[in-house]
C-alpha positions as CSV (number, residue, x, y, z in Angstrom):
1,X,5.1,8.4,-9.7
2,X,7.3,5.5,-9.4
3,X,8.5,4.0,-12.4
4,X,6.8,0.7,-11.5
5,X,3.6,1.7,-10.6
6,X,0.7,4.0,-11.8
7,X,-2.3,5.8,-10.2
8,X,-5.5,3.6,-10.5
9,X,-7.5,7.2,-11.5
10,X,-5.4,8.0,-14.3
11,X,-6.2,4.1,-16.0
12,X,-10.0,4.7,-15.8
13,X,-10.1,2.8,-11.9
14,X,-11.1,5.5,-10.0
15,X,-14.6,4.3,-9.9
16,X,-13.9,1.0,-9.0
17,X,-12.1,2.1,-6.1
18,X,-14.9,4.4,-5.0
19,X,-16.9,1.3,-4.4
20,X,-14.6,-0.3,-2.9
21,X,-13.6,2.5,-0.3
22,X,-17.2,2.9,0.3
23,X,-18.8,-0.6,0.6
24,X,-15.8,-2.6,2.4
25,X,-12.9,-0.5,3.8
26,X,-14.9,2.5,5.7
27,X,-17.6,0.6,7.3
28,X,-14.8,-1.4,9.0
29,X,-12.8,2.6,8.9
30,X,-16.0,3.8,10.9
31,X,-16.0,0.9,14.1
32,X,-11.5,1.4,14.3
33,X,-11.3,5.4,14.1
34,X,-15.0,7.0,14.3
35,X,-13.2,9.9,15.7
36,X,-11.5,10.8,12.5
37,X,-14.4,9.7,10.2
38,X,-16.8,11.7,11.4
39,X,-17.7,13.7,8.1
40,X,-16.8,10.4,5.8
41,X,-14.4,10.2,3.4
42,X,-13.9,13.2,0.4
43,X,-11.2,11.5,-1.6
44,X,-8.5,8.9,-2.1
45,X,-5.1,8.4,-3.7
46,X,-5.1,5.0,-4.9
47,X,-2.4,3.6,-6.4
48,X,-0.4,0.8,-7.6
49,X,3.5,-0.2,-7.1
50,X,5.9,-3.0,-7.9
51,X,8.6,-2.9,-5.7
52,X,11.7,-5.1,-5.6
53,X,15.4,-4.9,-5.3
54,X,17.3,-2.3,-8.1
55,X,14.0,-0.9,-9.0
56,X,13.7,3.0,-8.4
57,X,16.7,2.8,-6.2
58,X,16.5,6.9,-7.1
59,X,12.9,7.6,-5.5
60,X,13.8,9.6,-2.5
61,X,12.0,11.6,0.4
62,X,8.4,12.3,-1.0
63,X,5.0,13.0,-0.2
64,X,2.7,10.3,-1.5
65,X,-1.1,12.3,-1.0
């Protein structure tokens, strides 16, 4: 993970994100891209990250799922 950042699961926020997810972002999810929605959602990656000039200059290519 980047050095400025952290993944909301791992700080007890997983949750809160759930509801989230579920209450506000896929109903509007569901009227954009019902195509890909079609079985709902299984899981998320949520995460947090403070970006700015000199900070994790070192990150590189990755995968973030």
């Amino acid at each position: 993970m980047n050095r400025n950042g952290c993944i909301l699961n791992e700080i007890g926020l997983g949750p809160l994100m759930d509801r989230i997810i579920m209450m506000y972002l896929l109903p509007v999810c569901l009227k954009l891209y019902p195509e890909y929605l079609e079985h709902g959602l299984d899981a998320h990656h949520s995460f947090i990250v403070d970006y700015g000039v000199g900070k994790d200059t070192s990150l590189g290519v990755h995968d973030d799922n």
